[in-house]
C-alpha positions in Angstrom: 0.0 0.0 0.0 1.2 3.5 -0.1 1.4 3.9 3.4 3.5 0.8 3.5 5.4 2.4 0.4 6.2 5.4 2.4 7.1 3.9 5.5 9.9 2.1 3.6 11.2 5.1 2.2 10.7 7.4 4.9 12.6 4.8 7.6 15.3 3.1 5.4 16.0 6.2 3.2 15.2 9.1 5.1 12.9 10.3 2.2 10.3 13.2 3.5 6.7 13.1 2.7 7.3 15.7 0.0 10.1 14.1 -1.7 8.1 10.9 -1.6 5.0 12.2 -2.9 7.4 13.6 -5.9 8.6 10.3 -7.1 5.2 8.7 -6.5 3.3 11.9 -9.0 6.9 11.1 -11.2 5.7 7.4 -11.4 2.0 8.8 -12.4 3.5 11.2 -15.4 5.3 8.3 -16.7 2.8 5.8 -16.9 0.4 8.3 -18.7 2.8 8.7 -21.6 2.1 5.1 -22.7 -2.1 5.1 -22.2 -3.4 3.9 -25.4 0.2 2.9 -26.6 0.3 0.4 -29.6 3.9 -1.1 -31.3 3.2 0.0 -34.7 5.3 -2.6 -36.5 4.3 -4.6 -39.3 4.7 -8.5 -39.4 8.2 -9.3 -41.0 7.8 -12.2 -43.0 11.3 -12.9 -44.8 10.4 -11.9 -48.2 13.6 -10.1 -49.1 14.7 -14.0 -49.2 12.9 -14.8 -52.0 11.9 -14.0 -55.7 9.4 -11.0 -56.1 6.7 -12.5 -58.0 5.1 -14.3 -54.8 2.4 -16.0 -57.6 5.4 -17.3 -60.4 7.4 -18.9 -57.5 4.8 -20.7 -55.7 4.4 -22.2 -59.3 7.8 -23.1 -59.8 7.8 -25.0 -56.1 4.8 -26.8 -56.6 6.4 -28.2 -59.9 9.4 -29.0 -58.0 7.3 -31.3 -55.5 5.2 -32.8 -57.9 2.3 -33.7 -55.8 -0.4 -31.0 -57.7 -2.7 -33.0 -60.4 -4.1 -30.2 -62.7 -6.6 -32.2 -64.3 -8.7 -32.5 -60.9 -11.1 -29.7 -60.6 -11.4 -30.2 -56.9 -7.5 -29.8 -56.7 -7.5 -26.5 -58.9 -10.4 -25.2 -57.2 -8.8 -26.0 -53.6 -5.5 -24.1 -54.8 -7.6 -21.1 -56.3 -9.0 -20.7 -52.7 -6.0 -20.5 -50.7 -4.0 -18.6 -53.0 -6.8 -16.3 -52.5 -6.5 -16.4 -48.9 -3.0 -16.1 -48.9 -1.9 -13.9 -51.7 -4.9 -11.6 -52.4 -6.2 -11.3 -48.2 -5.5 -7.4 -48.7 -3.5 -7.1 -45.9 -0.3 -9.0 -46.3 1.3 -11.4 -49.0 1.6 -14.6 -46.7 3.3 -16.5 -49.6 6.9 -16.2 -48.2 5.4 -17.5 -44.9 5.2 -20.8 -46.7 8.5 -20.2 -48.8 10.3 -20.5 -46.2 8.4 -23.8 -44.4 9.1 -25.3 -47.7 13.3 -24.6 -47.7 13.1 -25.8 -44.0 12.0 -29.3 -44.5 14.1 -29.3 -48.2 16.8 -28.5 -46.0 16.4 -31.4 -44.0 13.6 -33.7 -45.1 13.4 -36.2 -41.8 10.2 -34.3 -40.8 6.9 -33.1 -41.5 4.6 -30.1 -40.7 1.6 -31.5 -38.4 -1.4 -29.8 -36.5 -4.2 -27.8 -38.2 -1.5 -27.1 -41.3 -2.7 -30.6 -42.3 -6.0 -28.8 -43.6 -3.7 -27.1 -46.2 -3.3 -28.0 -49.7 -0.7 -25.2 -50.5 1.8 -27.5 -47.6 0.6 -30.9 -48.9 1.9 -29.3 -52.5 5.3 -27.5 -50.9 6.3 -31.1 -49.0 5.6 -29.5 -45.8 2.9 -31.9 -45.0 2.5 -35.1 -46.2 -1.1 -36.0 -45.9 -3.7 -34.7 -48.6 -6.3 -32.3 -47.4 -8.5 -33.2 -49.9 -8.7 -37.0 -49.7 -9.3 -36.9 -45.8 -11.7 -33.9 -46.1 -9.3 -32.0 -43.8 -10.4 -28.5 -42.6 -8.5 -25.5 -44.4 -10.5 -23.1 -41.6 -9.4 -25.1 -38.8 -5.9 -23.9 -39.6 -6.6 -19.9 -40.5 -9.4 -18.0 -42.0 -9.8 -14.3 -43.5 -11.0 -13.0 -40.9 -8.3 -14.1 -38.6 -5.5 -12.7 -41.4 -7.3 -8.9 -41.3 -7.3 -9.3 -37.7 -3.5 -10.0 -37.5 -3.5 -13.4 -37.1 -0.6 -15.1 -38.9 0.3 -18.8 -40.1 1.6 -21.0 -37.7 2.7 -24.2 -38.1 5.0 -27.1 -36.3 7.3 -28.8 -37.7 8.7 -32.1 -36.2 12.3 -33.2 -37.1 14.3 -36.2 -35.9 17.2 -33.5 -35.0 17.3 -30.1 -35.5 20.9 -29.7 -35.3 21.5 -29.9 -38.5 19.1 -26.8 -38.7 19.9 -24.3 -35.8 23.6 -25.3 -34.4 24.9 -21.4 -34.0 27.8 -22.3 -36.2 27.1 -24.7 -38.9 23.2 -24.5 -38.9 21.1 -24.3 -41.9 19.3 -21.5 -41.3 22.3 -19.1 -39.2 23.8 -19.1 -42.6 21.2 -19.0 -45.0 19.3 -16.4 -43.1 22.2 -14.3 -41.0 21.3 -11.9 -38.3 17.5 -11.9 -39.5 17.1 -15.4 -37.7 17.4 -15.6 -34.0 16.2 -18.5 -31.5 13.0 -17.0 -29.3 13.5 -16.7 -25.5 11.3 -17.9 -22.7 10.7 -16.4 -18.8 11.5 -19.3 -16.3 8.2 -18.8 -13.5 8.8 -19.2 -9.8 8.3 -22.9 -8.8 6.9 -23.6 -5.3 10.4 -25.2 -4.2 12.3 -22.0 -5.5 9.4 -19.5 -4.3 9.5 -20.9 -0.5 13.4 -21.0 -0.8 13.5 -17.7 -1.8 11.3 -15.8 0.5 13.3 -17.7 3.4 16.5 -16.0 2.4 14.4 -12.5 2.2 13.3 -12.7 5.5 15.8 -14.5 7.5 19.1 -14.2 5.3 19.4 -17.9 4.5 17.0 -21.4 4.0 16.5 -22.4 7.8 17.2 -26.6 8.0 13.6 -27.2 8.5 12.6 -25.6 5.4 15.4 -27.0 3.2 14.5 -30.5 4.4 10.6 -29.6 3.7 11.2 -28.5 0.3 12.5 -31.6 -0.5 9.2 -33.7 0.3 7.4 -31.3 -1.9 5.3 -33.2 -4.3 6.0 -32.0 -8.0 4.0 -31.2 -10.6 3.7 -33.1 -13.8 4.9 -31.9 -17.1 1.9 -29.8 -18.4 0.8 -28.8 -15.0 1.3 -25.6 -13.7 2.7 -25.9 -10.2 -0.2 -23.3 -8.8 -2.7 -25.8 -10.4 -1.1 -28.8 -9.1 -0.9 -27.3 -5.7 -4.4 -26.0 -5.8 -6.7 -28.5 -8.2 -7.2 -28.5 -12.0 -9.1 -30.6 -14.8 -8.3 -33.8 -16.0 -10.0 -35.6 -18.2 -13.4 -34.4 -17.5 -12.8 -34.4 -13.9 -11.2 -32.6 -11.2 -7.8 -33.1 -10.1 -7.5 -32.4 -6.2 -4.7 -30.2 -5.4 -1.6 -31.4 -3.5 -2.7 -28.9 -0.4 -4.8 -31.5 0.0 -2.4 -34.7 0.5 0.7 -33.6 0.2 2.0 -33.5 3.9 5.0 -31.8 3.8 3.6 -29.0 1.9 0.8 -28.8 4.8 3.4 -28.6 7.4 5.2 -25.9 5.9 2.1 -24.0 5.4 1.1 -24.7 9.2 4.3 -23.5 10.4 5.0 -20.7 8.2 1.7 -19.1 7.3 2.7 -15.7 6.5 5.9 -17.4 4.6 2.8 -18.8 2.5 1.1 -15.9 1.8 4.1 -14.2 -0.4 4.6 -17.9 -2.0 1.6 -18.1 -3.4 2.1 -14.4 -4.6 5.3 -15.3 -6.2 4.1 -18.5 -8.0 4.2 -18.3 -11.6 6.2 -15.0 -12.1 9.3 -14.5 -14.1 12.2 -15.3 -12.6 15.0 -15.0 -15.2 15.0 -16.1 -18.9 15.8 -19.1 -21.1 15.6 -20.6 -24.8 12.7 -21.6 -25.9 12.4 -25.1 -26.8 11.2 -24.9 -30.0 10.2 -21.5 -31.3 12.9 -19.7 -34.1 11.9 -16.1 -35.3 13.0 -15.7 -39.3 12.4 -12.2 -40.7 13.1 -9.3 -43.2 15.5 -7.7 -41.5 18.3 -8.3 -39.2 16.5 -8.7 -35.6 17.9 -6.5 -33.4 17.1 -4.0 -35.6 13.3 -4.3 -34.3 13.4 -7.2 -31.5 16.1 -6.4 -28.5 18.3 -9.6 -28.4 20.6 -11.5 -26.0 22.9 -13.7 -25.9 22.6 -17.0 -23.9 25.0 -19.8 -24.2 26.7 -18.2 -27.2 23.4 -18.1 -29.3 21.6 -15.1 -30.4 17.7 -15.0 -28.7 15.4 -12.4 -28.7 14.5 -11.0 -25.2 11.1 -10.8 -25.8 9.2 -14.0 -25.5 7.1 -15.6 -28.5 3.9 -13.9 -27.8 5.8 -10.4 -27.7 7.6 -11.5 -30.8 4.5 -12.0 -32.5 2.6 -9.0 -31.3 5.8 -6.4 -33.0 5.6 -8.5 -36.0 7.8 -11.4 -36.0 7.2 -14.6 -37.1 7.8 -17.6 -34.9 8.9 -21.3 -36.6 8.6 -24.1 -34.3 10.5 -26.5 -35.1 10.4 -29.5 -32.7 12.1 -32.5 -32.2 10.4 -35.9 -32.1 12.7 -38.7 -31.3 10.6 -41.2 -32.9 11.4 -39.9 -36.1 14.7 -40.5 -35.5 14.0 -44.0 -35.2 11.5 -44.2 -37.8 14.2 -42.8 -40.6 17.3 -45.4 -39.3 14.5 -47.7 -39.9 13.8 -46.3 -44.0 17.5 -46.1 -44.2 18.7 -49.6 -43.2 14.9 -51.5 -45.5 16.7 -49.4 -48.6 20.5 -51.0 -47.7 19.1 -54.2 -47.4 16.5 -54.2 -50.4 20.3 -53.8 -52.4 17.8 -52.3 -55.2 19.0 -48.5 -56.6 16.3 -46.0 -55.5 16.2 -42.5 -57.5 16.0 -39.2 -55.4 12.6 -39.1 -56.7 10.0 -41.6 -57.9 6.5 -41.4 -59.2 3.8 -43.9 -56.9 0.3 -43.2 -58.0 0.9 -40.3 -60.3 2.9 -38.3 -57.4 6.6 -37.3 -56.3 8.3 -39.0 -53.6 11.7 -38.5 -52.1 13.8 -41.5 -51.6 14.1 -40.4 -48.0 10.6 -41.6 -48.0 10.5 -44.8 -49.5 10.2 -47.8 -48.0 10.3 -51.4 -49.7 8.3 -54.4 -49.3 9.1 -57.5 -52.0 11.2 -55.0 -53.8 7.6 -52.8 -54.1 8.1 -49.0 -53.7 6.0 -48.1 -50.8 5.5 -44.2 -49.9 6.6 -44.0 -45.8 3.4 -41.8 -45.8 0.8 -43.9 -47.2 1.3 -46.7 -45.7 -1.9 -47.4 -44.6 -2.2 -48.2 -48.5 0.2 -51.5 -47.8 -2.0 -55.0 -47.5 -1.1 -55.8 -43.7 -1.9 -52.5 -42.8 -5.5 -53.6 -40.9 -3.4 -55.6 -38.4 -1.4 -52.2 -37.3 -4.5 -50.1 -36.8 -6.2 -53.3 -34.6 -3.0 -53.0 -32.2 -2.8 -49.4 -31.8 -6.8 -49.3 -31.4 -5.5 -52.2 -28.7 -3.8 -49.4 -27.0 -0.2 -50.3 -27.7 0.8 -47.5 -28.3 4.0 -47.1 -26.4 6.1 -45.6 -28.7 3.7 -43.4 -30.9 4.0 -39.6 -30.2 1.1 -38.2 -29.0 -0.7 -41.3 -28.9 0.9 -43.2 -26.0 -0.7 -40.7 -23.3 -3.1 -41.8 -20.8 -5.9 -39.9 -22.3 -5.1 -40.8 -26.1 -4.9 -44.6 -24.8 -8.5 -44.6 -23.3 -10.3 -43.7 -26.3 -8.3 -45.4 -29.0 -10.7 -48.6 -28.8 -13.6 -46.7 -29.8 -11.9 -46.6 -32.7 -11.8 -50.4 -34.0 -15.6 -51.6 -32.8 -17.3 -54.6 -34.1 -20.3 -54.9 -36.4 -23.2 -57.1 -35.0 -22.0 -59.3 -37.8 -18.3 -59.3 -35.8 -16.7 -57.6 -38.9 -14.5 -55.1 -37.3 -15.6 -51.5 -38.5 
């Protein structure tokens, strides 16, 4: 309170009630300044990078890929309607958005694009995504909409890679050299945990973490990954339900908050606020112009982050890549690798299966048959896989082995009266 405020001042600092009254009016003119204050910067998509005609290079990529079949009118009309969307919204060209999505997973094809970008033709085209749209009746909207584009809303989408080192290592990285000082990797704020918050406040208020506290702290029940630790602590919802907090059960926690009940009251003030910064773990910001030029940078372990975290990156107009890693698809493309070495059969960098380019990273053999990696639900004994995943053995399948993933798979593989499975 201000009273409080004062007293600090006025006892520790000798301040008088004029002087303190100055800085507090000071504080007031400041602040004003900034009332209605908006970053006027406009999104930086890297389009410097890339050829001028937006329209005549999305052409030459999609002949590149080989995926587009002109002679559908479903495919051409499809097309028509994003390039619309994305190249004649009338409030940005998001063309190079996609440009550059495309040179990422060219760059280093061990990976797909996943999410809502699955409802996009335009990254089924570009070899971002590898499913079509169009066959699964995918949902283009789901992903981004008009609306959402005039509004400011830009494309987002993830990108999963076996390893990204190849990308993103500070010195031999793709993207460090191809883009220079306009690519950066996106800082995030590390939030007071409850161990660190009751720590901290006992070395505020009596110079050091008293053994009772120190042994108490390490009793604490943690959260889970995805859990907030003031939602662990205090409840949450799971799965339709309600997850009781560990105030509840957790009996060190309880004793610490019998003991030290004013201690309490600051910790659950501190929980959840900044306490320094970090790297992001996935999310990469690739503009127009060099970044610290419009984004304040740092650097932290020798590579070059912005200070502002994604969401303030995207509100001064950067763009945010997140490229993730997926260990699984590590696995999965030793696995492609050693079925070519031992199939001893020559495999082009690029074949035609079903009227459509495929990469030979992506080819898979079966009694010296070409098989695309990302149709293989096409192959005969592909009915047995589905039956064991809808099973629930899923152990090894990202986002599929989670509890909640697991418990509604087998509504997925249900018999007919008949007993045919469905």
């Amino acid at each position: 309170t201000g009273d409080e405020s004062f007293e600090y001042f006025h006892n520790k600092m000798g301040m008088t009630d004029i002087e303190f009254q100055k800085i507090t009016q000071n504080n007031i003119d400041w602040a004003s300044r900034f009332k209605d204050f908006k970053f006027e910067t406009k999104p930086s998509l890297p389009a410097s990078f890339y050829p001028k005609d937006t329209l005549h290079y999305v052409g030459e990529l999609i002949t590149k890929h080989g995926r587009m079949d002109w002679n559908n009118k479903g495919y051409v009309e499809r097309l028509g309607k994003e390039i619309d969307l994305f190249h004649k919204n009338g409030t940005l060209d998001l063309l190079p958005y996609f440009f550059s999505a495309e040179e990422i997973c060219s760059a280093y094809e061990h990976g797909p694009g996943r999410g809502s970008s699955g409802g996009v033709l335009l990254a089924y085209l570009l070899g971002i995504t590898h499913v079509d749209p169009l066959e699964f009746g995918l949902s283009l909207e789901r992903f981004i909409t008009l609306e959402r584009i005039q509004s400011g809303k830009l494309p987002d989408i993830d990108m999963d890679f076996g390893s990204r080192d190849p990308l993103v290592d500070p010195e031999t990285g793709y993207l460090k050299k191809r883009f220079g000082d306009c690519f950066a990797q996106i800082s995030t704020d590390i939030a007071l945990k409850l161990k660190s918050s009751v720590k901290d406040v006992a070395r505020v208020k009596y110079g050091k973490v008293p053994f009772d506290i120190e042994e108490l702290t390490k009793k604490f029940k943690v959260a889970p990954q995805g859990v907030s630790d003031k939602d662990f602590i205090f409840g949450y919802e799971k799965d339709g339900g309600w997850e009781p907090g560990s105030i509840e059960y957790d009996d060190a926690l309880k004793a610490y908050v019998k003991k030290y009940p004013q201690d309490w009251e600051l910790v659950q003030k501190l929980l959840g606020l900044s306490r320094g910064k970090s790297r992001h773990a996935s999310a990469y910001l690739i503009c127009d112009s060099p970044v610290n030029e419009f984004i304040p940078t740092m650097k932290m372990n020798g590579i070059e982050c912005t200070q502002y975290t994604a969401q303030s990156v995207e509100s001064v107009g950067g763009i945010k890549y997140d490229l993730l890693v997926v260990n699984s698809l590590k696995d999965i493309y030793c696995c492609v690798d050693l079925i070519q070495k031992l199939s001893n059969m020559s495999i082009p960098d690029s074949v035609k299966i079903d009227g459509k380019a495929v990469p030979k990273s992506q080819i898979v053999l079966k009694d010296n048959v070409m098989l695309n990696l990302w149709r293989l639900w096409d192959a005969p004994d592909a009915k047995p896989v589905f039956d064991s995943l809808a099973e629930g053995n899923t152990e090894t399948v990202f986002q599929l082995n989670t509890p909640g993933a697991v418990k509604y798979l087998s509504y997925f593989n249900q018999t007919r009266p008949n007993g045919e499975k469905v």
